[in-house]
N, C-alpha and C positions, 0 to 999 in steps of 0.2 A: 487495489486501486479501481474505483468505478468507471463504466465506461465514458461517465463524461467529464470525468478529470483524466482520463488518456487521449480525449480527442484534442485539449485543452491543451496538454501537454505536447503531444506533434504537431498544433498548429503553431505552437509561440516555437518549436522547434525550427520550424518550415518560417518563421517571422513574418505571421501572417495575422489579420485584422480577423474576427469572426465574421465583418460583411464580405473583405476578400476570399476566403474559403468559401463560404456559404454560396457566391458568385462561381467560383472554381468549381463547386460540386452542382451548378446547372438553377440552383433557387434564382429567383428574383431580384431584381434590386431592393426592391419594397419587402420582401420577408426572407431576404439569405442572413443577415444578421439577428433578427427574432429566432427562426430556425437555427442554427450555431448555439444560440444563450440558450434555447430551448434544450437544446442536447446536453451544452456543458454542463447546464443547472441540474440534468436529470428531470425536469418538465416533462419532457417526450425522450423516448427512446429511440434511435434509428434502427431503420427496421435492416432485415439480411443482406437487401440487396445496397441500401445505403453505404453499410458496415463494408461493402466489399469495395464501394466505388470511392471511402475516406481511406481504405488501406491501400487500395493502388494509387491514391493521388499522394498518399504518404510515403508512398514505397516501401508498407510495411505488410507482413502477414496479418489477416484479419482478424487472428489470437491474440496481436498486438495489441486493439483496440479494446475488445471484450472483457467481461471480467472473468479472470481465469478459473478455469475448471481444475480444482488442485487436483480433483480425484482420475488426472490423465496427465500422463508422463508430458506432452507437449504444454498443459495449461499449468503445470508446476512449473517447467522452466520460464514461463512467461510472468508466471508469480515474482520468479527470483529475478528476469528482468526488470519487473517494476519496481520491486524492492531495493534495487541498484540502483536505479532512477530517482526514487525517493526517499534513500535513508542510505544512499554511500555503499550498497553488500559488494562485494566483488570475489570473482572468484582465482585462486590461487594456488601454488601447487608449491606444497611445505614439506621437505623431508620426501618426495617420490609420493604423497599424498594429495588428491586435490581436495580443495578446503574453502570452505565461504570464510569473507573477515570483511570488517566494517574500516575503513579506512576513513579519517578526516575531512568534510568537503567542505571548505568554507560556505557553499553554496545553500549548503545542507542546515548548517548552524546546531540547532540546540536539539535537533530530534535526533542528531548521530549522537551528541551526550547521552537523551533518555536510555534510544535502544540499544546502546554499547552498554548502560548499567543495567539493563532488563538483561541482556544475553551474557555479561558474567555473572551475573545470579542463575544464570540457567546452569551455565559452563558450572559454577561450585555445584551445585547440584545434581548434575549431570558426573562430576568425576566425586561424589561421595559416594554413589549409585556402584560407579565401575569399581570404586577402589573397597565394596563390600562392605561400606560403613552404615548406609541406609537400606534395606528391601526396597523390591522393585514397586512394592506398591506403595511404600513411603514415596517414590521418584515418582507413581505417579499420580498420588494425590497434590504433591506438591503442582505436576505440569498441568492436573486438570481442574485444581480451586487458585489458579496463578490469575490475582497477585496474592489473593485471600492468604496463602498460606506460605508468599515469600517472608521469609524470614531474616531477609537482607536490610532490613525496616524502609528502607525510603518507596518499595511499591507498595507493601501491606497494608499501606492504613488510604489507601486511594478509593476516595465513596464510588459509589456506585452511579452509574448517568442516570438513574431513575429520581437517585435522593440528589444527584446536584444540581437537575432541572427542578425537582421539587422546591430547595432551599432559593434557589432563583428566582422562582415566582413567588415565591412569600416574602424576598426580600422585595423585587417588584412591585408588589402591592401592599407592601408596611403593614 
């Protein structure tokens, strides 16, 4: 999640207006809500010291805000928080095991359907892998041309954003 759909997200948290935050974090009356849309839309970024003064007004760590660094044990877990946030993950402990699972959110709607069918197409493919029916490098051709080479058919044939913005603008322009 980018950082200006997290600040987006803790202000409507906090139920707040972008001009009332934008006031809150010391702007203007005349540009605290430009500034806010500026950030949410990804316009402007907020710079370090900003990012620290929307995490203490949020009462959140300032790895909350950012986009996370998966390649650090702190900016993973902040990945799988937003991923909670945005697609239902939760974590849980199965059998003496702890275990991510996608639960139901009404809130969530039809992106917990997509990614619940992306992650059992993983899950089949993930236990052909262990159960020595495919090679590791069939498992990971499959994780690294996905959806190219799901074989579950409903991701496999999903164009490309290059060719569906393409067909979009020729339908645009007839």
């Amino acid at each position: 999640m980018a950082i200006g759909n997290r600040i987006r997200f803790f202000r409507k948290r906090k139920g707040m207006k972008q001009k009332e935050l934008g006031e809150a974090l010391g702007f203007t009356l005349k540009t605290s809500e430009v500034r806010m849309t500026q950030y949410e839309s990804e316009a402007r970024t907020p710079k370090e010291d900003m990012i620290r003064q929307m995490a203490y007004f949020f009462n959140v760590s300032p790895a909350a805000l950012k986009v996370p660094d998966i390649d650090t044990y702190i900016g993973l877990m902040h990945t799988l928080f937003a991923l909670e946030d945005m697609y239902g993950l939760t974590v849980d402990n199965i059998d003496g095991c702890t275990c991510l699972r996608l639960k139901p959110n009404p809130e969530i709607g039809k992106e917990f359907v997509n990614v619940g069918e992306m992650l059992d197409a993983w899950q089949k493919q993930a236990a052909l892998y262990r159960e020595e029916k495919i090679t590791k490098e069939d498992y990971d051709d499959w994780r690294y041309n996905y959806p190219a080479k799901d074989s579950s058919g409903k991701w496999a044939h999903v164009i490309s954003q290059e060719l569906s913005d393409m067909l979009a603008e020729e339908m645009k322009n007839g």
